[in-house]
C-alpha positions in Angstrom: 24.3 37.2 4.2 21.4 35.8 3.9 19.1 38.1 6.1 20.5 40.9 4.2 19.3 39.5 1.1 15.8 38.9 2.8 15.8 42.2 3.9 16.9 43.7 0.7 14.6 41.9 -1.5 11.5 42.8 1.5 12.3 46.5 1.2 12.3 46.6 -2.8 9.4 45.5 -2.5 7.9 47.9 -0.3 9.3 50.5 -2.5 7.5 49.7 -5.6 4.4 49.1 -3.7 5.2 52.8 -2.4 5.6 53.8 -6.1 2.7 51.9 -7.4 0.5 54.2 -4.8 2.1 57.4 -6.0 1.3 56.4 -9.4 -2.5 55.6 -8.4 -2.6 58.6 -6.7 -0.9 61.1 -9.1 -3.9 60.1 -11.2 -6.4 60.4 -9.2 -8.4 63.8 -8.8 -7.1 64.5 -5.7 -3.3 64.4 -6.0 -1.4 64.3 -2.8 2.3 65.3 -2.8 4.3 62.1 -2.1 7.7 61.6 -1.0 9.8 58.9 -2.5 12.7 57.3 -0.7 15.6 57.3 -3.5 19.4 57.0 -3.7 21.6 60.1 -4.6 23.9 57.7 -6.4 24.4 54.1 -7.5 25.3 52.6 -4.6 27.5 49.0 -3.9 25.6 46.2 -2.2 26.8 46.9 1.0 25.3 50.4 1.1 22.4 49.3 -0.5 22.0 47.2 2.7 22.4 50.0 4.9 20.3 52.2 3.0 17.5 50.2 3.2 17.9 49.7 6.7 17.8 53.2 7.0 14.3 52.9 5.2 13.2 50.3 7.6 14.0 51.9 10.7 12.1 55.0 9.3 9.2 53.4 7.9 8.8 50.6 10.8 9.5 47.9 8.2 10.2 45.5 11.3 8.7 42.3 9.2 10.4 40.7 6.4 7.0 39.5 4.4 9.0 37.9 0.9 5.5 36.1 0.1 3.7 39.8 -0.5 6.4 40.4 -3.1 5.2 37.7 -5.4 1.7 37.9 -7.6 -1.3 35.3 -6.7 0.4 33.0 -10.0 3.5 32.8 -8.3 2.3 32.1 -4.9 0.5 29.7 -5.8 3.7 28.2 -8.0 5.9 28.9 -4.7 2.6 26.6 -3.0 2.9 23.8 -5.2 6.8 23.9 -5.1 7.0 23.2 -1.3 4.1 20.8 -1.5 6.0 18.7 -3.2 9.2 17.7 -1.2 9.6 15.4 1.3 9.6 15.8 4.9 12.3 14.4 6.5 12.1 11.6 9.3 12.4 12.6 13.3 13.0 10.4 16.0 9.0 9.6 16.5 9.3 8.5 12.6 11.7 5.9 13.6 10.1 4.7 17.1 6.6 4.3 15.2 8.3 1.9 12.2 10.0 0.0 14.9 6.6 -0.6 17.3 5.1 -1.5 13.9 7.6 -3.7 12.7 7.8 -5.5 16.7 4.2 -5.7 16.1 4.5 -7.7 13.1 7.2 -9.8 13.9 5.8 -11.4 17.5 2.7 -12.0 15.2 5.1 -13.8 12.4 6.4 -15.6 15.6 3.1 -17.1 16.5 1.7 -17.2 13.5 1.4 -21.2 14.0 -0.6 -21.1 17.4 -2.8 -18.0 16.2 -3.8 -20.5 12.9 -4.4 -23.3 15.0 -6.0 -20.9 17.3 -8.2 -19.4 14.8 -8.8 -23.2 12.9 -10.4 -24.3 16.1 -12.8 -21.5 16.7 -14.2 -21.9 12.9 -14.2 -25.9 13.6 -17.0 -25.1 16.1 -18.6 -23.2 13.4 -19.2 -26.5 11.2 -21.3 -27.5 14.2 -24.1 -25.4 14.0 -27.1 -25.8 11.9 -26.5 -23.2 9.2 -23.4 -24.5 7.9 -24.3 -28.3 8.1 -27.4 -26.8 5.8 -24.7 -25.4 3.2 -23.0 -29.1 4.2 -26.0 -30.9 2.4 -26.7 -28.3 0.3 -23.2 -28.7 -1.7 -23.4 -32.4 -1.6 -23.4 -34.5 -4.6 -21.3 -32.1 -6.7 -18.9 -33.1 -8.9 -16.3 -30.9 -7.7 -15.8 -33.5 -4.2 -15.1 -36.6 -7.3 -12.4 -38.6 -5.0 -12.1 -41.1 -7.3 -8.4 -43.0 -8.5 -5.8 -40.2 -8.5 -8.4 -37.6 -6.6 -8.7 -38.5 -3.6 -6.8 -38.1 -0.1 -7.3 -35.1 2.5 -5.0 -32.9 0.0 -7.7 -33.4 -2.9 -8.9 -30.2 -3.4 -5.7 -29.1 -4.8 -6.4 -31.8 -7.2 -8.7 -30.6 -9.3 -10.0 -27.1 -10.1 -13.2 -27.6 -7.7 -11.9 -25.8 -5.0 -9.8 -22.9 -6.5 -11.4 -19.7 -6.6 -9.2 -18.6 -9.4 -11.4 -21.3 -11.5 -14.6 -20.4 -10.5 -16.1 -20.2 -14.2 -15.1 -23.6 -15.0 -16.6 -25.0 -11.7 -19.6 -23.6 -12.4 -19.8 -25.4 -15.8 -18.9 -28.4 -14.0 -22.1 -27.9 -11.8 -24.7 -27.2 -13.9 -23.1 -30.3 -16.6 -22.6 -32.5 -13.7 -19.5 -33.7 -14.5 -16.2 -34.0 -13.0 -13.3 -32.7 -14.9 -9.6 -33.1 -14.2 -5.9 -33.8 -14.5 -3.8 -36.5 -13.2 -0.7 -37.9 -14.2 0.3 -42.1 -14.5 4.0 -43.0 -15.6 4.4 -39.0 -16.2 1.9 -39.0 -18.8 -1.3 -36.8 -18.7 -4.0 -38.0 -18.4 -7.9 -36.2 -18.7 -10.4 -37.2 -16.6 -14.3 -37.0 -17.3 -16.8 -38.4 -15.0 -20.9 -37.9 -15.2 -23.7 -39.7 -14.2 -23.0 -40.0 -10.8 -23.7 -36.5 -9.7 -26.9 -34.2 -9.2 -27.1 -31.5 -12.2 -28.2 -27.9 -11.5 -30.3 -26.4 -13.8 -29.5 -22.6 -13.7 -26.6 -20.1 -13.0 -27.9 -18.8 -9.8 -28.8 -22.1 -8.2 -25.6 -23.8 -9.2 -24.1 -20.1 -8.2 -25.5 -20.0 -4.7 -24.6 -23.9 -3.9 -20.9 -23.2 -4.7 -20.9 -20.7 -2.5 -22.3 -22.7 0.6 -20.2 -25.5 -0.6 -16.9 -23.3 -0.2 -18.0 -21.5 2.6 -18.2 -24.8 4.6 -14.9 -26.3 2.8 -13.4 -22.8 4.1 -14.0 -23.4 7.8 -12.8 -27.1 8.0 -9.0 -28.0 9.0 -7.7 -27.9 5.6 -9.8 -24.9 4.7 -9.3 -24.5 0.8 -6.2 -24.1 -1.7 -4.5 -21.0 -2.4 -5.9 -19.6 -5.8 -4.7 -21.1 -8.7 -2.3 -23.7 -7.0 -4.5 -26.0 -8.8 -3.1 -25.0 -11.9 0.3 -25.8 -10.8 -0.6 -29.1 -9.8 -2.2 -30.3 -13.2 1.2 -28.3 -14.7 3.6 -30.7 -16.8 6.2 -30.1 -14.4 6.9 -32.7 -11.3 8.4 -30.1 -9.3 5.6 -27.6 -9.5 3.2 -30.4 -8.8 5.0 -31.7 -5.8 5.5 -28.5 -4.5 1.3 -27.7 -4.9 0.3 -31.1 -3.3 2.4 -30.9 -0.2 2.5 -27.0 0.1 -1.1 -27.3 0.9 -1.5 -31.0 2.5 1.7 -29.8 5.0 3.3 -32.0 7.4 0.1 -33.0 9.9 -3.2 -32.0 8.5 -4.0 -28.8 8.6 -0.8 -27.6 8.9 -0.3 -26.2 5.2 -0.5 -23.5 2.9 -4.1 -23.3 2.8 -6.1 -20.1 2.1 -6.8 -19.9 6.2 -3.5 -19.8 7.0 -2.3 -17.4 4.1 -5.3 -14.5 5.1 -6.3 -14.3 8.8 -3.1 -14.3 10.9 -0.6 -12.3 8.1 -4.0 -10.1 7.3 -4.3 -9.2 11.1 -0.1 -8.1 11.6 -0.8 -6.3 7.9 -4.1 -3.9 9.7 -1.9 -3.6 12.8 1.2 -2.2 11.3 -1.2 0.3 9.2 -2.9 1.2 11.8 -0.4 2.5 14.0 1.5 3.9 11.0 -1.2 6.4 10.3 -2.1 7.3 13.7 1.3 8.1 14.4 1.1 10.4 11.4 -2.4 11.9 11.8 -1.7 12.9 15.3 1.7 14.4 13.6 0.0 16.6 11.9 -2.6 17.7 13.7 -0.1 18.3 16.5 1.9 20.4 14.2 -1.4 22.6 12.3 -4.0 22.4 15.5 -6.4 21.8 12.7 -7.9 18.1 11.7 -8.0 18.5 7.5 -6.6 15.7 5.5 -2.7 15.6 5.5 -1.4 17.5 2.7 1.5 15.8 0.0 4.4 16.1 2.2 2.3 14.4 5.3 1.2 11.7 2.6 4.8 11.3 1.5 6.2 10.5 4.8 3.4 8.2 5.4 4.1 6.2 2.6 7.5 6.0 3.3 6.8 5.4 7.0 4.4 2.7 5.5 7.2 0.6 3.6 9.3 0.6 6.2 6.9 -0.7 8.8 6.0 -3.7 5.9 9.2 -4.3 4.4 10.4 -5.0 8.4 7.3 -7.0 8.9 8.2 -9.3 5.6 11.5 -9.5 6.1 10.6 -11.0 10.0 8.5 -13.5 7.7 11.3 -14.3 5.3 13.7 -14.9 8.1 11.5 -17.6 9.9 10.4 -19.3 6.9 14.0 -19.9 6.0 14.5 -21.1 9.5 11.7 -23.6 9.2 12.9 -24.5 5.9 16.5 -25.5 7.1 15.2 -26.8 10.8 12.8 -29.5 8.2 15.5 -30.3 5.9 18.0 -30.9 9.0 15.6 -32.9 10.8 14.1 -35.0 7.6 16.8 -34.6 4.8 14.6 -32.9 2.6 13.2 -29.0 1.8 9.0 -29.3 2.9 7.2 -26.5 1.4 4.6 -26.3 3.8 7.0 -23.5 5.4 6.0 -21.4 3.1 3.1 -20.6 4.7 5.1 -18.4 7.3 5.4 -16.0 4.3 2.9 -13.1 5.0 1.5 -12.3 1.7 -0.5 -9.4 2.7 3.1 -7.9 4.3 4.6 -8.9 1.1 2.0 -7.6 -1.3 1.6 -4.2 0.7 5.4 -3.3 0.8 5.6 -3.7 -2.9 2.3 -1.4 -3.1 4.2 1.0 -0.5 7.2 1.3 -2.9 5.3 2.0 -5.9 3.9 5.1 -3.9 7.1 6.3 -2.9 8.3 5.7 -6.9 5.7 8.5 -8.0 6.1 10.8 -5.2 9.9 10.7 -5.9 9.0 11.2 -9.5 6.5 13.9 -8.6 8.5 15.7 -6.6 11.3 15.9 -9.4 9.4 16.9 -12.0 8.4 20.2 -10.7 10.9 22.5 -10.1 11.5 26.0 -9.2 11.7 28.3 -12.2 14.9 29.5 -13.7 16.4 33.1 -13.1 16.3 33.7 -17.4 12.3 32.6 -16.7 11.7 34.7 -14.3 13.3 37.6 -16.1 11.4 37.2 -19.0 8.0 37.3 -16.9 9.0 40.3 -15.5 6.5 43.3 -17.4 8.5 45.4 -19.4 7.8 49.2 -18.8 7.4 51.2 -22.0 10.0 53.8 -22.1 9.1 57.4 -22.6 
């Protein structure tokens, strides 16, 4: 039924382009006698089939062309119409997601021994000349204040200093030389403000550039420096939320925490992996397909994105599963929940799925919101021919 249709709708068309030429050439100066193919009789749709395949076998009408039927508007409608679905998954699809998400995983698995791995290397780092230079160069600054309540190998969670999320306020702290921060005695809050002790920077730039060398060295050191804004949670009102900052980052052996280190380079280097095969796998998709190498067009992008939150979601969940293991391996070992495991979490993983699914969101919506126009539409874009 449905290659009659086709052919059907193929052949009207050829007919009114037939009739279109007799009309052109009826006007022009040199008529030629032309011969129209029409029906004696209304005919039912089954002899309108074979009629027209009468035509086609006497015309040569071997082709059924339905896109040279429509005007340049509609083509271009019918264009943006199949641009905008979805192409659906194949068997390389899958295999691709599942090498990306193995990927990921055996790098959630040793996530511990490539931070160690990668803490040693920049250890070495702190040996050279250039960083013991930012070393002396960020001495004296309030921000390393380790007096009563500051001090410990966790204390730069303890005070804004070290938290890039604060980095206005540490500046003001550098060019005023004086220490500012929180601690609590008894649960009561308590404002600290020390000065005279420390070396005062007299312009932005200066006190700009010596934070910088200051954090760069803090950055390669065992503890490295705090998550952003954890800081904030430890000067918070709430014990829990403090407890939670203080031994997220200071972890279980030095080092061994939530630190900014440990949060980037490993879960940053399973987050390029798994897009990195993702879009090969879909580049050389489509260039396999069109035997051209232009940019993928929506329904390529589509599939990648959906390809791409699959291969991140499996790559977070791998990190969810082993930081609840952790979790319940510390607590069944020590009697208590340490939230140093949360640094198995891969943030990037995390942050990237959630940025994956908002893609797919507006495609769905995309796709949705154009549709193919009605058969009343169409019927009242049809030209209307002015009767005699």
């Amino acid at each position: 039924m449905t290659d009659d249709f086709e052919r059907n709708l193929d052949s009207l068309a050829r007919c009114l382009a037939a009739i279109d030429e007799a009309m052109d050439d009826a006007l022009s100066d040199e008529p030629r006698p032309q011969q129209l193919p029409v029906a004696e009789r209304p005919l039912t749709y089954p002899e309108i089939t074979a009629f027209n395949d009468q035509l086609r076998d006497r015309f040569g009408w071997t082709e059924v062309d339905l896109d040279a039927a429509l005007t340049d508007e509609q083509r271009d409608e019918l264009h943006a119409w199949r641009e905008r679905h979805r192409r659906s998954w194949t068997t390389g699809d899958f295999a691709a997601v599942g090498v990306a998400g193995l990927i990921g995983a055996l790098c959630v698995w040793f996530d511990t021994a490539v931070d160690r791995s990668t803490g040693t290397r920049l250890r070495r780092l702190t040996e050279t000349e250039r960083v013991r230079g930012w070393e002396r160069a960020g001495k004296r600054l309030p921000i390393d204040y380790m007096g009563p309540g500051f001090g410990g190998r966790a204390h730069r969670v303890k005070s804004g200093g070290h938290d890039l999320l604060r980095t206005f306020t540490t500046l003001r702290q550098i060019m005023d030389g004086q220490f500012q921060g929180v601690r609590y005695e008894n649960g009561r809050r308590i404002d600290e403000r020390v000065d005279n002790r420390f070396e005062q920077v007299e312009d932005w730039p200066d006190a700009g550039l010596r934070l910088m060398r200051h954090l760069a060295a803090d950055f390669l050191t065992p503890m490295s420096l705090p998550i952003p804004g954890m800081s904030l949670l430890y000067e918070s009102g709430n014990e829990t939320a403090r407890q939670f900052a203080l031994h997220a980052y200071s972890g279980m052996r030095a080092g061994e925490g939530w630190n900014l280190r440990s949060a980037t380079v490993a879960p940053t280097f399973s987050t390029v992996v798994t897009e990195l095969v993702v879009r090969t796998h879909v580049c050389a998709e489509s260039i396999r397909e069109s035997n051209t190498f232009a940019l993928l067009t929506l329904p390529w992008q589509r599939k990648q994105n959906e390809l791409l939150l699959a291969a991140h979601a499996l790559v977070a969940a791998s990190a969810a599963g082993k930081t609840t293991a952790r979790l319940l391996a510390v607590r069944s070992r020590r009697g208590v929940l340490h939230p140093a495991t949360i640094r198995h979490l891969q943030l990037p993983a995390l942050i990237r799925a959630g940025w994956a699914a908002v893609d797919v969101i507006i495609d769905t919506r995309s796709a949705t919101g154009h549709s193919a126009s009605e058969w009343d539409d169409l019927a009242l874009r049809v030209p209307k021919l002015p009767l005699a």
